[in-house]
C-alpha positions as CSV (number, residue, x, y, z in Angstrom):
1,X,0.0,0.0,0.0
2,X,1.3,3.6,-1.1
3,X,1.8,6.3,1.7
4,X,2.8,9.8,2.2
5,X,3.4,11.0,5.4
6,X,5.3,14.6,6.2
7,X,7.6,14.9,8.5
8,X,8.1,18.1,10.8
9,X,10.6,19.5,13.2
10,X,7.6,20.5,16.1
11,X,4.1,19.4,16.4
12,X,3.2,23.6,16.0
13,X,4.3,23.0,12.5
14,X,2.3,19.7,12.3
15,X,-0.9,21.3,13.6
16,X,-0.1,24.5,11.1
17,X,0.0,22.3,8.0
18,X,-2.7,20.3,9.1
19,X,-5.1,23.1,9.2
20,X,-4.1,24.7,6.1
21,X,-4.6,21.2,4.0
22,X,-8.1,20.8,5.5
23,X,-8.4,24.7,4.6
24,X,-7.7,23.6,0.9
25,X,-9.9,20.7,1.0
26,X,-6.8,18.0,1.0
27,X,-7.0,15.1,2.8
28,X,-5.2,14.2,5.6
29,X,-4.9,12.7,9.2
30,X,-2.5,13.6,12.1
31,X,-0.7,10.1,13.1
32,X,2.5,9.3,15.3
33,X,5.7,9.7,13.6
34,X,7.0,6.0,12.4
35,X,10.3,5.4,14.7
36,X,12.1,4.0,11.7
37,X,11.5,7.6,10.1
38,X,12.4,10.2,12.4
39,X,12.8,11.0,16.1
40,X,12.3,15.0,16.1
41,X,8.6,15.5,15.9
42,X,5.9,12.8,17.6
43,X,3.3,13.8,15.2
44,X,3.1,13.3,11.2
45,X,0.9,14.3,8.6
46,X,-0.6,11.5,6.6
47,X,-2.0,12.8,3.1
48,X,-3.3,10.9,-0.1
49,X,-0.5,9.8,-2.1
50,X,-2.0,11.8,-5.0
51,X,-2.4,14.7,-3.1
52,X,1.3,14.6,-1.6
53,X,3.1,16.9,-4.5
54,X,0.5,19.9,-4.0
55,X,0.7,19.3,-0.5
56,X,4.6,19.7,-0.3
57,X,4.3,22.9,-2.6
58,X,1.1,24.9,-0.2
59,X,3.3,23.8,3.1
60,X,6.4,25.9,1.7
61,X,4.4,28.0,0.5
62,X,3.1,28.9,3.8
63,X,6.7,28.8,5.2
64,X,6.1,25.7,7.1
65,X,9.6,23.4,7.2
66,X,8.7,19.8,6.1
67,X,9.8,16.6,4.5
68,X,7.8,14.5,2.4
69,X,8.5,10.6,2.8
70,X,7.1,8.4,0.4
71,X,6.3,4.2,1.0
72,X,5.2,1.2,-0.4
73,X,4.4,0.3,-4.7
């Protein structure tokens, strides 16, 4: 199963990004961050792996720091 999940520095940017995707009509879930990913941040953004792209691009946009990490076929 495809996933996209971004990664953030501090769960204020986490909370940011999630309300501005919802804002845009995006969809996407708050989850814990996957250990084997990172260690900074406890919370992740899960978005639609069709949706990830435009995602990435209204986050910087918005001057939110994030990375974009990208599983499965």
């Amino acid at each position: 199963m495809k996933q996209a999940i971004f990664l953030f520095h501090t769960s204020t940017s986490a909370l940011r990004a999630e309300k501005l995707l919802k804002r845009l009509g995006l969809t996407v879930k708050l989850v814990p961050t996957p250990r084997q990913l990172s260690s900074d941040c406890g919370i992740a953004l899960e978005i639609a792996p069709g949706q990830a792209r435009e995602g990435l691009a209204r986050i910087a946009q918005a001057g939110i720091e994030a990375t974009l990490h990208e599983t499965g076929i």
